[in-house]
Structures are given as C-alpha cells and as structure tokens.
C-alpha positions as CSV (number, residue, x, y, z in Angstrom):
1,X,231.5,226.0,116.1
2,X,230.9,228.6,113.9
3,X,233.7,227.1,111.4
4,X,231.5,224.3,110.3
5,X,228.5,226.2,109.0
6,X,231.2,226.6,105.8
7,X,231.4,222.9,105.9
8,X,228.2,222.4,104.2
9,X,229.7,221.7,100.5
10,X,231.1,218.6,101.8
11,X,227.8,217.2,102.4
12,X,226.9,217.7,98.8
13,X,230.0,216.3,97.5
14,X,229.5,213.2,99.7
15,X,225.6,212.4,98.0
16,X,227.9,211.7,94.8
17,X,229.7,208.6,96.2
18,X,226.7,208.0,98.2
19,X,224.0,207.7,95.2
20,X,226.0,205.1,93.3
21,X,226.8,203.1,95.8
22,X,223.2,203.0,96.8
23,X,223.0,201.5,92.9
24,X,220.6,202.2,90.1
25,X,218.7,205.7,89.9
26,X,220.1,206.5,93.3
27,X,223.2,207.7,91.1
28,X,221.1,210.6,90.3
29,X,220.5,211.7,94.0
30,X,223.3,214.3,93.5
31,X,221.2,216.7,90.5
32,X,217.9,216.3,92.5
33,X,219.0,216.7,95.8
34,X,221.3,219.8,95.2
35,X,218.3,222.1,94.1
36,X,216.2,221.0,96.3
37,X,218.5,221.3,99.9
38,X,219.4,224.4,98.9
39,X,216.1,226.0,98.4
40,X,214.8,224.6,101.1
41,X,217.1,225.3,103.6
42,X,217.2,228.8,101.9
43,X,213.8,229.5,102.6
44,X,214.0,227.2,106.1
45,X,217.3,229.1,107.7
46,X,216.4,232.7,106.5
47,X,218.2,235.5,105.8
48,X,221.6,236.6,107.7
49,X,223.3,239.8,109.1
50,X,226.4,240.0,107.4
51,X,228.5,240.6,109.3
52,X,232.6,239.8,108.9
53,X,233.9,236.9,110.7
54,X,237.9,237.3,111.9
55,X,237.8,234.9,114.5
56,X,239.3,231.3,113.3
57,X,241.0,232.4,110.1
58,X,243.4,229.3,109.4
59,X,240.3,226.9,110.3
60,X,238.1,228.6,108.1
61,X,241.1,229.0,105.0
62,X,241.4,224.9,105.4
63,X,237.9,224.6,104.6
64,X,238.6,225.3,100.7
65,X,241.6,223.8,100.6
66,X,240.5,220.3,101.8
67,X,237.1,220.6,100.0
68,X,239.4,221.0,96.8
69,X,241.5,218.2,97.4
70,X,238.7,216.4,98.3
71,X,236.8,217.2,95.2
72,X,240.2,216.2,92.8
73,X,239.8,213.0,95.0
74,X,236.2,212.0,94.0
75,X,236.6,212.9,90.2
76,X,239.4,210.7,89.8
77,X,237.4,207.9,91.7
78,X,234.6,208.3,89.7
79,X,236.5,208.4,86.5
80,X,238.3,204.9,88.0
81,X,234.9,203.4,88.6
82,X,233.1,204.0,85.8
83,X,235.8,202.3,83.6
84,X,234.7,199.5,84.3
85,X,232.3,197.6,82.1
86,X,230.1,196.5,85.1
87,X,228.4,200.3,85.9
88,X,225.2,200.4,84.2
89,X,224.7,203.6,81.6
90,X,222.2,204.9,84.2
91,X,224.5,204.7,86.9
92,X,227.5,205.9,84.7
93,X,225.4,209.1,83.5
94,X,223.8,209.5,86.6
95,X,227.1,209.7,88.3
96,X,228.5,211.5,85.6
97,X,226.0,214.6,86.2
98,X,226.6,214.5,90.3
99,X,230.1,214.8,90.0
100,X,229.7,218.2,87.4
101,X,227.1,219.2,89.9
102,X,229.1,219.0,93.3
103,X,232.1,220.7,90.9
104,X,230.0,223.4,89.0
105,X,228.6,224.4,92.0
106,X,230.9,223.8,95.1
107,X,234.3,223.1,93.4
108,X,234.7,225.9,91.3
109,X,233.7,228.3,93.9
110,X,236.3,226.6,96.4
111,X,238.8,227.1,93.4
112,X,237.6,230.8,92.6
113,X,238.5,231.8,96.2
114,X,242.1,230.5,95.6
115,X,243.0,232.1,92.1
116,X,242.2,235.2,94.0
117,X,244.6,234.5,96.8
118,X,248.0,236.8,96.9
119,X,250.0,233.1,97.9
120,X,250.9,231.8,95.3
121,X,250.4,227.7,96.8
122,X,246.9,228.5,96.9
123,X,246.5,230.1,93.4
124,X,248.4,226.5,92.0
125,X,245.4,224.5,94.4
126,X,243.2,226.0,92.4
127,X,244.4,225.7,89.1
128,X,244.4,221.9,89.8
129,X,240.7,222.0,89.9
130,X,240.3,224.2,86.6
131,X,243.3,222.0,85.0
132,X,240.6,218.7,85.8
133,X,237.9,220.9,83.7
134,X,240.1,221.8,80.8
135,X,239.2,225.3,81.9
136,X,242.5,226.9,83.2
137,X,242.4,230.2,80.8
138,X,239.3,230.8,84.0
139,X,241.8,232.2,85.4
140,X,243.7,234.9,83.3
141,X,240.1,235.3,81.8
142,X,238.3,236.4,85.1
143,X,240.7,238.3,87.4
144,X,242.6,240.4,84.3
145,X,239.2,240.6,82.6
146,X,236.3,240.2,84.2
147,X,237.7,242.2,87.0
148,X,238.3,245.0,85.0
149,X,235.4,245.0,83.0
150,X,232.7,243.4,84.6
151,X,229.3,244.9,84.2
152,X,230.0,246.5,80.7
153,X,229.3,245.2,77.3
154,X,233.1,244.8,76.9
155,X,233.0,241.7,79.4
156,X,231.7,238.4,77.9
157,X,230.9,237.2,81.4
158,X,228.5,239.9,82.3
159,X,224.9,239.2,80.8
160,X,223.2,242.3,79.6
161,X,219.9,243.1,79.8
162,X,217.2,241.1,77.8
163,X,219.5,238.6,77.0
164,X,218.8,234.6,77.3
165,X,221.1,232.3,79.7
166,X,221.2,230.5,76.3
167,X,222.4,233.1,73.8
168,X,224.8,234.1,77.0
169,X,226.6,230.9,78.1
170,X,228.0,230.6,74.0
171,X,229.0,234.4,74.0
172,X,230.9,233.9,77.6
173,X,232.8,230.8,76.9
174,X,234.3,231.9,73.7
175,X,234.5,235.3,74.7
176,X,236.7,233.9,78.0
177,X,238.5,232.3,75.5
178,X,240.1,235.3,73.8
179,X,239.8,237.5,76.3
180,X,242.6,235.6,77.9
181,X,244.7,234.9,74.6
182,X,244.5,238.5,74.1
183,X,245.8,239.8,77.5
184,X,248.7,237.0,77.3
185,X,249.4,238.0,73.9
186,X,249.6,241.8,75.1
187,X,251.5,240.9,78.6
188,X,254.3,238.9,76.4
189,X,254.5,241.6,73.8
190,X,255.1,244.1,76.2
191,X,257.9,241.7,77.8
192,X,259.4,241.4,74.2
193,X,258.6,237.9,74.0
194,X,256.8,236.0,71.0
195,X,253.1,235.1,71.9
196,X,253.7,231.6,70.5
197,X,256.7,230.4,72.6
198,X,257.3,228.9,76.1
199,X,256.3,232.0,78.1
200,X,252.6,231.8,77.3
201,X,250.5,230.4,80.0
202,X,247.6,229.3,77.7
203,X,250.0,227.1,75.4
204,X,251.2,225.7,78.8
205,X,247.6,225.0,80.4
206,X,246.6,223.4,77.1
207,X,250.0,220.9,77.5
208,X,249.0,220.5,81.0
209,X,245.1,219.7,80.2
210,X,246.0,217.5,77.3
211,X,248.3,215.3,79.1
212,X,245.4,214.8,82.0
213,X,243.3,214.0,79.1
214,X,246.2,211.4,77.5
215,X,246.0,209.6,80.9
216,X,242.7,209.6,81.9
217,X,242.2,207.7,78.5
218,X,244.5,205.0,79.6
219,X,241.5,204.1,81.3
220,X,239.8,203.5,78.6
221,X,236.6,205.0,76.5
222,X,234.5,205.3,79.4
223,X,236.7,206.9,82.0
224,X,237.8,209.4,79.0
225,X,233.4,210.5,78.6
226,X,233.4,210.5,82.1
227,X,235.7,212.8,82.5
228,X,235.1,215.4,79.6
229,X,231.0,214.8,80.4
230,X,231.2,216.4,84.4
231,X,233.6,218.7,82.8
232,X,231.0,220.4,80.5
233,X,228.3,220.1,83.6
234,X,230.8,221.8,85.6
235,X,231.3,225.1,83.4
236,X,227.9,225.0,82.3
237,X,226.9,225.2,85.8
238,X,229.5,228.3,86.5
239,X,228.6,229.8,83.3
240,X,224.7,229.7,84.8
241,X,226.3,231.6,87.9
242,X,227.9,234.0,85.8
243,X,224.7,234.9,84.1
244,X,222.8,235.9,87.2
245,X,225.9,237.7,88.7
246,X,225.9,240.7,86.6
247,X,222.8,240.6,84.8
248,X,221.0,244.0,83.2
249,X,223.4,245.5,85.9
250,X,225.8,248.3,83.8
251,X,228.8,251.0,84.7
252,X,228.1,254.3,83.4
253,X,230.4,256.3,81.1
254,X,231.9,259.6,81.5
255,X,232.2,262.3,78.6
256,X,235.8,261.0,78.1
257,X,234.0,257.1,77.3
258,X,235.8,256.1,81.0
259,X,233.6,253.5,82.7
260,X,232.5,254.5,86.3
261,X,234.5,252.6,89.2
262,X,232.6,248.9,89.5
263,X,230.8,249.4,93.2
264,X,228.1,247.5,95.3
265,X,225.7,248.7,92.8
266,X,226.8,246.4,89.9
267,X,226.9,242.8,91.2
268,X,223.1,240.5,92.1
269,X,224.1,239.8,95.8
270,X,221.8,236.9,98.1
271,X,221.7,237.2,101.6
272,X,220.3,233.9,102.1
273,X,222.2,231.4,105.4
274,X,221.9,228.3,103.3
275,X,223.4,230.2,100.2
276,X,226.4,231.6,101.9
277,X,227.3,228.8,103.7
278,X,227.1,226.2,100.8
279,X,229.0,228.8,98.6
280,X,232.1,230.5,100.4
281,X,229.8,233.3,100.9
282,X,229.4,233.8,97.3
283,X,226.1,236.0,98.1
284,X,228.4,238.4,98.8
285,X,229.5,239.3,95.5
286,X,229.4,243.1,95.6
287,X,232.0,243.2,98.4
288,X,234.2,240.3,97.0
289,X,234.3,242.5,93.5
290,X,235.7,245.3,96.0
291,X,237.7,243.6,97.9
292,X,238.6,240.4,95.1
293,X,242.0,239.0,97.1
294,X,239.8,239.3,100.5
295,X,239.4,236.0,101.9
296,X,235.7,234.3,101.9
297,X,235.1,235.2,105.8
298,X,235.7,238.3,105.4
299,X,233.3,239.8,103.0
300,X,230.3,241.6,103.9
301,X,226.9,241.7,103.4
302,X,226.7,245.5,101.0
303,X,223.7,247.5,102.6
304,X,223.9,249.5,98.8
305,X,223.9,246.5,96.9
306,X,220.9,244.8,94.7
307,X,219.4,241.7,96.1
308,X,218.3,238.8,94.0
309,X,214.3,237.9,95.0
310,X,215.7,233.9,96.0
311,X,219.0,232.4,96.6
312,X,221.0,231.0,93.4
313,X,219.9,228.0,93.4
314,X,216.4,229.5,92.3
315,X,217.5,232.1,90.1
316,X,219.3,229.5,88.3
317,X,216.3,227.0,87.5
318,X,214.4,230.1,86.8
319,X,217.2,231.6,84.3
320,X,216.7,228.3,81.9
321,X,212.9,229.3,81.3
322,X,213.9,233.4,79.9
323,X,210.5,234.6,79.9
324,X,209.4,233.6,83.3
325,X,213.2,234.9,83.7
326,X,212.8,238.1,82.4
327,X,208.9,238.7,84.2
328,X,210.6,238.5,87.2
329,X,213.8,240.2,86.9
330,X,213.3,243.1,84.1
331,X,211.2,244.6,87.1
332,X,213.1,244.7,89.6
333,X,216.1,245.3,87.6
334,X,214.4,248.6,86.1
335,X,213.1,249.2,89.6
336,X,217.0,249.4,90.7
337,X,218.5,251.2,87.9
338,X,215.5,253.6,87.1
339,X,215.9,252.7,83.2
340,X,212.9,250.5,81.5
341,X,214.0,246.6,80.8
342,X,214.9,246.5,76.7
343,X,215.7,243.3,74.7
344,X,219.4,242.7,74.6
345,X,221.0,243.8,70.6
C-alpha cells in the first residue's frame, strides 16, 4: 500500500480537468489549491524517517512514467479545448495557469527523474515532457552542468547568497541556455564534428520543439497561447525550485582553485511526508546530488544535510517577497555555514 503514497501528484493533476469543468472561476482551483494542500498536509502529516524503500521497485518506477504520459495527455486536451471560441478568457487563463502548475511542479519533477535514468526509453519519456515546454536543452544543461557545478558561482542554476528569486530566474534561464550550447559545442569539437550540423542535439530539440509549435497552431490562436502560456508557468515554477535548491549554500576551493566534492552539505533538503510524496521525494536533494541516476525510492533522508524551516511549497511563496526571504533564511543560512549573510555582487 505503501506504493500509493507517491500517487499523490495525480490528484493535483486531476483538479485541472476538474476546475473547468466545474465552469467559471472554478478553472482557477488548480493555483489555489496546490499551495494550500501542500502546506497543509505538510504541517498535518509531519515529518518522516527517511528511510530507503526497495520493496515494490517496478510499481513504484510506473508511478512517473504514467504520471508523465498522463500529464502529455491533459496538455494536449487542454490545448484542444481551449481552441474553441466557446471557453470564456477566465476559464481559458484560469486553465492556462493549472495546467503550468500541475507541470511546473509535478511534471517536471516526474520528467527530472527520467533524464537521470541509465535506460535510455526512460530518458526519451522525459524529453517528451521538456519537448511540450520548449525546454529540452534542461537536459544537457542540468546533468553536464548543474551536476558538475552546482553550488558555485560558475552554475547559473544555483542562487548565491543575497540574491532575489527575481534577479535569479533571468540569470538561470539564459545561463542554462549557453551552458548547454557550450558543452555541445565542446562534445562535437572534440568528436571532429562542426557545432552547426546534424550532430548537435540543441539544433535537433529546437526542430523538434518548433514543429510541436507548427502543429499546435493548426489549432488556431488560442490553442498556440495556450500552449506557450503553461509553458512559461511551468519553467517559471522549476526555475523557483531551483532557487531554493542551492541557495547561499557554496563548495569551497582548494589552493590549486579545485572546487571541494559537492556533498550533503550543499543542497536545502525538506523532510516533510506531504513534500516527498507529492514530489518523487525531491526533499531529498542532498542524496539524489550523490547518488543523481539513483531511482526516486531509493534516496535517503541525509542526517548531515541543511534543512529548509517549511516544505517547498512555503519557501517558494516566501522566495517572491526577498526581504521576508532573506529575514528568514540569511540566518539560518549563516547559522549553517558559519559565514555572515552578504548581498549577492
């Protein structure tokens, strides 16, 4: 039974559907009720132990699977439904916004656990999601860079210390953005191969993405905002995440300018039922930066690692006001590190 506490993200994704076929402002319920359920509950179901699970390991892998396909499912519904003239602007934004909301939050984390995956079917069932964002280059972007360099000021997608969620999700996005041209560009060069020909994977997302766009557009005007509107909610929603990942937390370096191995020390980590079970155990972050290719049930709860003071849900509304941001994290953020909280350059 055990299985179905990681079946929680299919309860969000259902409020989407849900709200607009309840009509009128109920389109909306997705974006209210997200927040909400997950604090909540956070607070309601406590903290857990853990502990690894081995037991039930196919079960438990299907979970992200279907929730992806699932997810693909109700974007191209929505996108289907909303070309029509019929669906009021309220309802059309509303459901706009619960779509990037059940995909910001619970898609891309579904899809994160399968670009890490060693087989290769999984790594393409996640790509399908990032392809329906326009965000593929995620990909080469987090596990070559982000991976490598996460928790220095070399990695766009680690927030430094002081710095706003605002100033951070502009820097991260573009950053991303050439962090990936510039590993392809270096993995072709050293294969001999010109950077803008066939073998680079960036030119081939962008074909990829661009003929999603072409057809979604067959729809018509509406489908086509639709679909680039949850897309931007979507990444601005991860980009959020990102921020409170890593944030203020820094590697040392060595005499020689070598960065110290990334460990449990260097990742924001919530131990919260409610979060872990709504997020593929995504509180775990310490141990899944250790372990990246280690499947969802399988990461543990890091004894060593920093805790943020409410799940992600919180630190995520709080993140969008930076001083009541910083008043509550500069503290225990110089508490942890033992260095006072400056502004970030």
């Amino acid at each position: 039974m055990q299985v179905f506490r990681f079946g929680v993200p299919f309860l969000f994704l259902a409020s989407a559907p849900l709200g607009f076929l309840l009509g009128g402002g109920w389109a909306w319920l997705t974006p209210v009720m997200t927040p909400v359920v997950l604090t909540g509950f956070g607070w309601a179901l406590g903290l857990e132990a853990g502990e690894a699970s081995e037991a039930g390991w196919l079960r438990r892998r299907a979970l992200p699977w279907l929730y992806i396909a699932a997810q693909i499912g109700v974007i191209f519904w929505a996108a289907l439904v909303i070309s029509s003239p019929s669906v009021s602007p309220l309802a059309a934004v509303g459901l706009t916004v619960s779509v990037g909301t059940t995909v910001g939050i619970f898609g891309i984390v579904a899809a994160h656990e399968m670009v890490h995956s060693p087989i290769r079917g999984e790594r393409g069932l996640g790509m399908m999601l990032f392809a329906c964002l326009g965000y593929m280059h995620f990909r080469i972007a987090h596990i070559h860079g982000h991976h490598v360099r996460g928790a220095t000021l070399e990695d766009p997608a680690s927030a430094r210390r002081g710095e706003s969620v605002y100033r951070f999700v502009l820097r991260s996005v573009g950053g991303q953005v050439r962090e990936a041209w510039a590993f392809e560009a270096k993995r072709l060069s050293r294969r001999g191969r010109p950077v803008l020909g066939p073998g680079n994977r960036l030119l081939l997302y962008l074909v990829v993405e661009l003929a999603i766009l072409a057809g979604v557009a067959l729809l018509g005007w509406r489908a086509l905002t639709f679909w680039i509107g949850e897309a931007v909610v979507a990444i601005l929603l991860l980009e959020l995440f990102n921020y409170i990942a890593h944030y203020g937390l820094t590697r040392r370096r060595d005499a020689r300018g070598v960065y110290e191995r990334m460990d449990a020390r260097h990742s924001w980590n919530s131990a919260r039922r409610m979060n872990n079970w709504a997020l593929f155990n995504m509180g775990r972050h310490s141990d899944h930066h250790r372990r990246p290719s280690q499947a969802y049930q399988r990461l543990r709860a890091l004894p060593d690692a920093p805790q943020l003071p409410a799940g992600y849900a919180e630190a995520i509304l709080l993140s969008l006001v930076p001083p009541l941001w910083r008043r509550v994290m500069d503290p225990r953020l110089e508490s942890w590190t033992g260095e006072p909280a400056r502004r970030a350059d």
